[in-house]
C-alpha positions as CSV (number, residue, x, y, z in Angstrom):
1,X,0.0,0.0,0.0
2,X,3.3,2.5,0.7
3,X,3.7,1.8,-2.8
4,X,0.7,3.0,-4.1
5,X,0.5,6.1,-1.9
6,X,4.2,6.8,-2.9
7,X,3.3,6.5,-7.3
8,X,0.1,8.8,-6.7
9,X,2.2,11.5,-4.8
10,X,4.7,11.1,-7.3
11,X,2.3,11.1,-10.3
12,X,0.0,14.3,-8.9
13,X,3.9,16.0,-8.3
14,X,4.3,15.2,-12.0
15,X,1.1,16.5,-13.2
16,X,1.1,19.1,-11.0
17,X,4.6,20.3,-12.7
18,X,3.3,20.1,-16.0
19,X,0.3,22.5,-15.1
20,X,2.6,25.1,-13.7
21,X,5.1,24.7,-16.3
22,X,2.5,25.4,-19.1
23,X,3.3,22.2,-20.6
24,X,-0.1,20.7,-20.0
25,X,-3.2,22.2,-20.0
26,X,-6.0,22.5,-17.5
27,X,-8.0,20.2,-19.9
28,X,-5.7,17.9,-20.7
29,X,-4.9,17.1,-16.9
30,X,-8.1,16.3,-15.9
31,X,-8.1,14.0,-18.9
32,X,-5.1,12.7,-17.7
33,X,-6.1,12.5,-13.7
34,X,-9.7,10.7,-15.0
35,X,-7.8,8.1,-17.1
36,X,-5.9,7.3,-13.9
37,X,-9.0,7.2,-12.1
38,X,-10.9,4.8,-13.9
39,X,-7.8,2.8,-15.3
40,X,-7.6,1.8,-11.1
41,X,-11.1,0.2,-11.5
42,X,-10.2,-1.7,-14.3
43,X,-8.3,-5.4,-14.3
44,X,-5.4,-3.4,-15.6
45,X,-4.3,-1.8,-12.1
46,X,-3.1,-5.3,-10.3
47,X,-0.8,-5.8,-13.5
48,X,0.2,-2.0,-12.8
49,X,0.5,-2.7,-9.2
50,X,2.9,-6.0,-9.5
51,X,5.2,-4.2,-12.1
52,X,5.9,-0.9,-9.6
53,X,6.1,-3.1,-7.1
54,X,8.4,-5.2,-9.3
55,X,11.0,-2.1,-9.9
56,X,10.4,-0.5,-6.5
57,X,12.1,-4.0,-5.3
58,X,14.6,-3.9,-8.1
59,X,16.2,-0.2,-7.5
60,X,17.9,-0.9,-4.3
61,X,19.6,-4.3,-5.3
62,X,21.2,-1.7,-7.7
């Protein structure tokens, strides 16, 4: 669950960048936040879920 806490603060940082940068529109960001939002309540997000959790594991045995 730290995981998933940690990509969506990460993500909304991201997005949140973009936005004040003027690379990314208001529009386009709430496209972007609802596509996240309802890609989570599709069989897609455990898939999602095992890969981050897959290279969170990875980055320290680097």
């Amino acid at each position: 669950m730290a995981i998933t806490v940690s990509a969506v603060a990460l993500f909304g940082l991201v997005l949140l960048l973009l936005l004040r940068g003027r690379y990314l529109g208001p529009g386009s960001a709430l496209t972007a936040s609802g596509f996240g939002f309802f890609l989570a309540s599709t069989g897609a997000a455990e898939p999602i879920t095992h890969i981050l959790s897959a290279l969170t594991g990875a980055i320290p045995g680097l």
